[in-house]
C-alpha positions in Angstrom: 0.0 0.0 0.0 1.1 3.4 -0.8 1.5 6.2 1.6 -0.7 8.8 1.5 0.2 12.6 0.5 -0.2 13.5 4.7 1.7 10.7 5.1 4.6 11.6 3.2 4.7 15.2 4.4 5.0 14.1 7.3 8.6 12.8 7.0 9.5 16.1 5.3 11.1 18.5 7.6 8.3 21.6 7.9 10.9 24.2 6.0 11.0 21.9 3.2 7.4 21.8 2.3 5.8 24.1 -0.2 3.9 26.6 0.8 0.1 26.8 -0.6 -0.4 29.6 -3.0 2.8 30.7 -3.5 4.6 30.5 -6.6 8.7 30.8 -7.5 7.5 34.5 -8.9 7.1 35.2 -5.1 11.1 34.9 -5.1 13.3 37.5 -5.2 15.8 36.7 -8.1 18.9 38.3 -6.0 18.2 36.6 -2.7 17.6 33.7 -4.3 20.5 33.9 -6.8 22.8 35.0 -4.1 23.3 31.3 -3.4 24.7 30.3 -6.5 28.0 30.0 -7.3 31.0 30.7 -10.2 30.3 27.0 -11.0 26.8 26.9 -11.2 25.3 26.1 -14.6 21.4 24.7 -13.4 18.1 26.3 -14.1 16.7 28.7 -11.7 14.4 25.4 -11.1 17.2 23.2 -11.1 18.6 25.5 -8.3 15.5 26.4 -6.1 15.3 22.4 -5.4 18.9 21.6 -5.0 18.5 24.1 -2.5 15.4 23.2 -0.8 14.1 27.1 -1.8 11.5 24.7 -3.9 9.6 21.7 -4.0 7.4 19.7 -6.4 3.7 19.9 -5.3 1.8 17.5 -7.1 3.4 18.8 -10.3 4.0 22.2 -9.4 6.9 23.3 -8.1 6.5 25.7 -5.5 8.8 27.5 -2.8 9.5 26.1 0.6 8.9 27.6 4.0 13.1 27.8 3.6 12.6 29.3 0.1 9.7 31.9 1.6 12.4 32.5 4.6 15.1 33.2 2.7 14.2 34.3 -1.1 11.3 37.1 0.1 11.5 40.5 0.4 8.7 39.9 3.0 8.1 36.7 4.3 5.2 37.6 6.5 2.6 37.8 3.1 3.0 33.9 3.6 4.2 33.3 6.8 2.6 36.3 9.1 4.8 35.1 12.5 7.7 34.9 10.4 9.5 38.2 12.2 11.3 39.3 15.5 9.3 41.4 17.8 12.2 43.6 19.6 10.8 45.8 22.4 13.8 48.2 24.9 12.3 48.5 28.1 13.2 51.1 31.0 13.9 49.0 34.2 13.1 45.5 35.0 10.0 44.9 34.2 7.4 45.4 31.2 5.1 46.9 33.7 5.1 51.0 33.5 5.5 52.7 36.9 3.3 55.6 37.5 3.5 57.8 34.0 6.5 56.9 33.5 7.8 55.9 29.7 8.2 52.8 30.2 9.0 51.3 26.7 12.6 53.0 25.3 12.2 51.5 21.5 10.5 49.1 19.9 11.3 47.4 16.6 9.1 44.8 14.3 11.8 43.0 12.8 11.0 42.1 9.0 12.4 40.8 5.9 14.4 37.8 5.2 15.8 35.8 8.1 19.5 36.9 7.6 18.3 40.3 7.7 16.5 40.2 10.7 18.9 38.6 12.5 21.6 41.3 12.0 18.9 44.2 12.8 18.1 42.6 15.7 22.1 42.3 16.8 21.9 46.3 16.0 18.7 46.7 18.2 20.7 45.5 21.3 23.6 47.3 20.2 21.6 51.1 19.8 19.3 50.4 22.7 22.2 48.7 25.3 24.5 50.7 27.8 27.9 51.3 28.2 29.3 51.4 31.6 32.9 52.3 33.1 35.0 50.4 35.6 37.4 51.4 37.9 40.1 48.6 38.5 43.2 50.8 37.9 42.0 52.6 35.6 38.4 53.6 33.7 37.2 50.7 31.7 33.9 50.6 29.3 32.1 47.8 29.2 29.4 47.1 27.7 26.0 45.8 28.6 26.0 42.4 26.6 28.4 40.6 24.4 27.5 41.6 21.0 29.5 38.0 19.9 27.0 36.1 22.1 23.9 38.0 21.2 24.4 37.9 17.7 24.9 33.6 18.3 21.4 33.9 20.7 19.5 35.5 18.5 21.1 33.2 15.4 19.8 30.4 17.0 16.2 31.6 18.0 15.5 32.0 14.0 17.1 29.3 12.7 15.8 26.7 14.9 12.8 28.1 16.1 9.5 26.2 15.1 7.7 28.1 12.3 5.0 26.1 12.0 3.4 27.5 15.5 1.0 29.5 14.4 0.3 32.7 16.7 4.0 32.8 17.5 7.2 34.8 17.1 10.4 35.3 18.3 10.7 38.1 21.3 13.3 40.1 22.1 13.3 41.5 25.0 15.7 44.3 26.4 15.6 45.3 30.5 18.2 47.1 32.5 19.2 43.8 34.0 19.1 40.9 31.0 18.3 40.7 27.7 15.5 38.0 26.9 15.3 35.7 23.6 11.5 33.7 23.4 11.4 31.5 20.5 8.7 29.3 19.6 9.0 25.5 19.9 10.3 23.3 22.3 13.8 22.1 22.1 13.7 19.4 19.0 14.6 16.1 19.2 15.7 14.6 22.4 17.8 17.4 23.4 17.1 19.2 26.9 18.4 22.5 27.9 21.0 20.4 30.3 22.2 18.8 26.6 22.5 21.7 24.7 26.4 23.3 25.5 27.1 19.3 24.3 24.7 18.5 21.1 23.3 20.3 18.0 20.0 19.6 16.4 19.0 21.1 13.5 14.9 21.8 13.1 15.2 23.2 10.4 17.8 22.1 7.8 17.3 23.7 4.9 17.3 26.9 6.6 20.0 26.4 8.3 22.2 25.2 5.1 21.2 29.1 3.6 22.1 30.7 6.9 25.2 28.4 6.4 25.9 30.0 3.0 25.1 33.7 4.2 28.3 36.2 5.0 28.3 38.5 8.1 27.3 42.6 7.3 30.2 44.5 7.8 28.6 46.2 10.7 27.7 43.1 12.7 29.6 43.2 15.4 30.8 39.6 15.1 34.2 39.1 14.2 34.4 36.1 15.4 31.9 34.8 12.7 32.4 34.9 8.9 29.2 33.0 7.5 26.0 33.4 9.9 25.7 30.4 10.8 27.9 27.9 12.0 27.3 24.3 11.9 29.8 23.2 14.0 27.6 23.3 17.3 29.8 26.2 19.0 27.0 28.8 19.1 25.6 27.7 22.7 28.7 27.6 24.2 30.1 30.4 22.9 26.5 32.4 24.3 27.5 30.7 28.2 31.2 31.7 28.1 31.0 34.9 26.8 28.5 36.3 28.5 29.5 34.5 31.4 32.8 36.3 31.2 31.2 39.5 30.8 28.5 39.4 33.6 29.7 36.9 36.4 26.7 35.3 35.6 25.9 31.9 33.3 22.8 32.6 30.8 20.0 30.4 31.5 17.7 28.4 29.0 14.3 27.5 30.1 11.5 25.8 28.1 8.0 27.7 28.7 4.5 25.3 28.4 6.7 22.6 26.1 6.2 25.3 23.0 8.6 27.8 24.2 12.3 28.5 24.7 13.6 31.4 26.5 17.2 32.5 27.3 17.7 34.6 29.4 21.5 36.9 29.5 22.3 38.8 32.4 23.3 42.3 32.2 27.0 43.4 33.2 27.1 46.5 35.8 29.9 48.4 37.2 30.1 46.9 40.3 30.3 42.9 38.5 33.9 41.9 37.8 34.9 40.0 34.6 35.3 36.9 34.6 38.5 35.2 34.0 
């Protein structure tokens, strides 16, 4: 007996299945054709499936949930929860005290998912503090590890669970932590003990684009070439480095089994660095 169409979707990864009603037109000809190479000699069709950007739909080839990610100028006509909600708070809380402006800045982060993961790395970067220490001599230091932040927030979109529907990632920026939510549980049989130690990739043909993606001049990340790595140093490179910075180990905690939130604390003037 054959198995049926469900059935057979079912062992395709969710950002490798086409996505009803669009059409490769929907694709943006230089993100898309920013992943071919000198060598490359194959169709635009020929490409968009070697790539998993496409995928045959009953006889009609149409583009992924990787392809809509990647190869839109606005992946939220398709996939509305496909963005970063970035929101700078005053204090420690999201709850306004008295009349006070509580909310410093506030960003809906759009557009491809390399995109937004670089303006969101500039978010925390416009919106964060600098702050001076005194340990024989004046030293600024800032709020967050840009290097970890731009790894956090990396991971958030690439492995965050698009097919939630309702959901998207949340930045969130207080005087004393910076907060990543990214929808889905941790995939596979990974748990946040297990995750400085093992990678697992949701989404694999995303993560193969980001792998394929260079760094803006302007990120911040020197330390990082192509966006993503697939090497499985991102996690602990997010624990050290901030860990260094703040005296204080991030913290990953999964909300309701749908949610993941990380949680990096601030540095102050009176915390010492961390050897």
């Amino acid at each position: 007996m054959y198995p049926t169409r469900s059935e057979l979707l079912e062992k395709i990864r969710f950002d490798e299945q086409s996505v009803p009603g669009a059409t490769l037109n929907d694709l943006s000809e230089p993100l898309w054709h920013r992943f071919a190479t000198d060598r490359t000699s194959d169709t635009r069709d020929d490409l968009l499936q070697k790539l998993a950007m496409a995928h045959d739909d009953d006889g009609v080839l149409r583009p992924t949930v990787a392809g809509i990610l990647m190869g839109t100028v606005e992946p939220r006509i398709f996939l509305p929860n496909a963005y970063i909600q970035a929101v700078a708070y005053r204090g420690t809380t999201t709850v306004p005290e008295g009349d006070a402006v509580y909310q410093l800045d506030a960003q809906d982060i759009v557009g491809p998912v390399d995109r937004q993961i670089q303006q969101a790395v500039q978010f925390v970067k416009r919106n964060m503090r600098t702050m001076a220490r005194k340990t024989g001599g004046r030293t600024d230091v800032p709020q967050f590890d840009l290097a970890a932040v731009f790894e956090a927030v990396t991971n958030a979109a690439a492995h965050r669970d698009y097919s939630i529907y309702g959901s998207k990632i949340r930045l969130r920026l207080f005087d004393d932590r910076l907060e990543i939510s990214s929808p889905g549980a941790i995939p596979n049989t990974m748990t946040v003990e297990s995750m400085p130690f093992r990678q697992s990739a949701r989404n694999e043909a995303l993560t193969s684009l980001l792998a394929r993606c260079p760094t803006s001049e302007d990120a911040d990340t020197t330390h990082r070439t192509y966006i993503m790595d697939k090497r499985g140093e991102g996690v602990p490179l997010i624990l050290e480095r901030s860990r260094k910075l703040s005296g204080r180990t991030p913290t990953y905690r999964v909300i309701d089994d749908s949610e993941l939130l990380l949680v990096i604390y601030s540095a102050s003037e009176k915390s010492e660095t961390v050897n």
